[in-house]
VOSEGU-432764 format. One record per residue (C-alpha): residue in one letter; x, y, z. Coordinates in steps of 0.25 Angstrom, whole numbers, plus 2048, in hexadecimal, padded with zeros to 3 digits. Layout:
N
AXYZ ...
//
This chain:
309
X800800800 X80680D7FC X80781A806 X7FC8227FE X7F3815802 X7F8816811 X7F5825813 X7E882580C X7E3819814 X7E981F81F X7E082B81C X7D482581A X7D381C825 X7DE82182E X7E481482D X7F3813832 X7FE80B829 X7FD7FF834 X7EF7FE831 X7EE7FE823 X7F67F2823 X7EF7EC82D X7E37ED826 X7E87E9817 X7EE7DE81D X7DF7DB823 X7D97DE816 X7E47D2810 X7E17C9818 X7D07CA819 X7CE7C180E X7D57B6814 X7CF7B9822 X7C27BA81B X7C37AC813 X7C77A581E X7BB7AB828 X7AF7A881E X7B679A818 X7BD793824 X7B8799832 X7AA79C82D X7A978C829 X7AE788834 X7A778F83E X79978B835 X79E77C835 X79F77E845 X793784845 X78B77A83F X792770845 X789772850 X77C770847 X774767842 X77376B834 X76E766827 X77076C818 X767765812 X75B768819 X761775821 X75D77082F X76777683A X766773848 X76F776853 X77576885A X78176C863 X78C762862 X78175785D X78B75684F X796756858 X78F74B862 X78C742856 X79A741852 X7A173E85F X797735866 X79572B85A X78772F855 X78D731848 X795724845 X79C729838 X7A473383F X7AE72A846 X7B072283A X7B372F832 X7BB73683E X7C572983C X7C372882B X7C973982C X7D4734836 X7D972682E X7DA730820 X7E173A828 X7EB73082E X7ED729822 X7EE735819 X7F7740820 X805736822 X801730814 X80273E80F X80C744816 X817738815 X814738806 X815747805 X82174780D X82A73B805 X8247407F6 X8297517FB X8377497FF X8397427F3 X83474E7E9 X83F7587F2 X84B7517E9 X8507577DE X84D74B7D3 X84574D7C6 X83874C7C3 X8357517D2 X82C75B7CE X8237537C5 X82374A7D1 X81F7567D8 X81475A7D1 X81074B7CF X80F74B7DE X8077587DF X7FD7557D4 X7F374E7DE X7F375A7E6 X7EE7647DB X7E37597D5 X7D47597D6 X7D27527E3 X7C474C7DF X7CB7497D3 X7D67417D9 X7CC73A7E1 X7C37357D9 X7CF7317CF X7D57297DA X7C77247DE X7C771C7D1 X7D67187D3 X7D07127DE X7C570A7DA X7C46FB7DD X7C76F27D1 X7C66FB7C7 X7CE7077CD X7DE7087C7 X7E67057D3 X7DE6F87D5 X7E16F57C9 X7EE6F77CA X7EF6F07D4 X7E96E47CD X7F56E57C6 X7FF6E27CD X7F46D77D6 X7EE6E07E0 X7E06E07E4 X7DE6EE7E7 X7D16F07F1 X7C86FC7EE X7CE7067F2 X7C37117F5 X7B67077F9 X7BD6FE802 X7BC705811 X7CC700815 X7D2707808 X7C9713804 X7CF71C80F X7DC71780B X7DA71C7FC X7D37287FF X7E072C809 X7E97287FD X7E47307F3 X7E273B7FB X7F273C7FF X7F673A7EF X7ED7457ED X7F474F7F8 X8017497FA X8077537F1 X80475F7F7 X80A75A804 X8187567FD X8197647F7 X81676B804 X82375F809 X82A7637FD X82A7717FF X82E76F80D X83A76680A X840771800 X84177A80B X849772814 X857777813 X86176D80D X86B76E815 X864766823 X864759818 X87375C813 X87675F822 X87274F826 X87574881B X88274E81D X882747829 X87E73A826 X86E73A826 X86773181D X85A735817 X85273181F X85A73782B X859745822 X84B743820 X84474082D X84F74A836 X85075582C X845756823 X839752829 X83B75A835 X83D76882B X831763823 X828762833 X82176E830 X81D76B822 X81875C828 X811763831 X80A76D829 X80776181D X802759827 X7F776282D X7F2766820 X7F275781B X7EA754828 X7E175E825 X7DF75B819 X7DC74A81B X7D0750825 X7CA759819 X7CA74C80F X7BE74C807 X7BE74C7F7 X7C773F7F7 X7BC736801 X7B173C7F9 X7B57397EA X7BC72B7F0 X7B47257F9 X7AA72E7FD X7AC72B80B X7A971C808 X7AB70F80A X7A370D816 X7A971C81A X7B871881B X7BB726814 X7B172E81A X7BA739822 X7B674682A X7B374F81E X7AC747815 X7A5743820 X7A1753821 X79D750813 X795745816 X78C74D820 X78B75981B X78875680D X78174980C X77A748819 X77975781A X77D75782A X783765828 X785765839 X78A75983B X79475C82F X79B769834 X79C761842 X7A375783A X7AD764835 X7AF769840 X7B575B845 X7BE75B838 X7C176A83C X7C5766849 X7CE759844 X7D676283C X7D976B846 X7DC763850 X7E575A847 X7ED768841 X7EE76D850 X7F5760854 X7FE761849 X80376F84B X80376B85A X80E762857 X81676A84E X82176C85A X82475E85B X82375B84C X826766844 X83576B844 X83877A843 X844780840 X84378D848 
//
């Protein structure tokens, strides 16, 4: 802003230099502020709200219950809930290492200067930038019993392949499979990126002094790369409890509800029994896992996570 500006604000609303940028840097920042009041606190404190009700889209019916939604959960009353508590824990526990590990070994790999890396880079990422209702339904028929391609091949080479998305012991299996191809790559370039900014000299230094790799890589770099694990592992928690395109093109919750997890469960009783209270309670549980399971993680960061400072 140039002096001419200044004075004649100055003169017209007796504004001193200190507050004018005080209240351009307010004006910047009101959008965001905005945005985030109307699309994130204004949800959730509806979701809340309604939480508390028993409400019904279909035929507008809203009564208030108390802690009824809330009662039907915890006392059993709604025998599903358990079943899809434990269906959202077994895909989160099998999908965060599976991620992570892979993430971390392909970022390793790609860090060394050999050719061809970045087309294996961009192979790698590919998943990440691809329609996910079109990667799901494209695996969904990969999938298939008899006639789907990895059963056949592995009819070739004499293995009977079961059927992977209706049999209850392998659907959450392929679902959690897919779903860590697909988002793999974006995990290994946030590792990669992490990897390149370690200095050199700390591996030179121990090989020097007679470390083997592994020695280098689990005393040097993993400790430098804590915070990035860290960070890649709350988002990829976060992420396993908001699964949803995936069980719905796949399985569609099914068989016999071995893939029905927390939010398509949201979907399930909101949009097709039309429970609209009994649905945000059932948010507001999710809400509550996520935070409790980011808080945990970053309560931990002064064991885990090394710092230089």
């Amino acid at each position: 802003m140039d002096v001419q500006t200044n004075i004649k604000l100055k003169k017209r609303f007796g504004l001193s230099l200190k507050s004018q940028d005080a209240l351009f840097g307010y004006l910047f920042v009101a959008p965001q502020v905005i945005g985030f009041l109307l699309f994130v606190v204004g949800p959730l404190i509806a979701v809340i709200y309604y939480s508390f009700q028993d409400r019904n889209i279909l035929t507008g019916m809203v009564q208030p219950v108390g802690f009824a939604n809330y009662d039907r959960m915890l006392s059993g009353a709604d025998p599903l809930f358990s079943t899809v508590l434990m269906n959202s824990l077994i895909f989160t526990a099998g999908l965060v290492p599976m991620n992570i590990f892979l993430a971390l070994v392909l970022a390793v790999l790609l860090n060394r200067k050999m050719g061809g890396v970045t087309v294996f880079r961009t192979l790698f990422f590919a998943p990440v930038v691809t329609s996910a209702a079109a990667w799901a339904i494209v695996w969904r028929f990969l999938l298939q019993g008899e006639d789907g391609t990895i059963n056949q091949f592995l009819g070739f080479i004499g293995i009977t392949g079961p059927n992977w998305l209706r049999e209850p012991e392998w659907a959450m299996f392929s679902v959690i499979f897919t779903r860590v191809i697909k988002s793999v790559g974006l995990n290994m370039i946030i590792f990669l990126a992490a990897l390149q900014s370690i200095p050199r000299e700390y591996d030179e230094a121990a090989r020097v002094d007679g470390a083997s790799v592994l020695q280098r890589f689990w005393r040097i770099t993993v400790p430098l790369l804590s915070p990035t694990i860290l960070l890649v592992t709350v988002l990829t928690i976060i992420g396993s409890l908001k699964i949803f395109d995936h069980i719905v093109l796949m399985t569609n919750g099914g068989p016999s509800n071995a893939t029905t997890v927390l939010v398509y469960y949201i979907y399930f009783q909101a949009f097709r029994v039309f429970s609209t209270g009994y649905a945000s309670a059932l948010a507001v549980v999710l809400f509550v896992l996520a935070l409790l399971a980011t808080v945990i993680q970053w309560s931990l960061r002064k064991r885990f996570v090394y710092s230089e400072r």
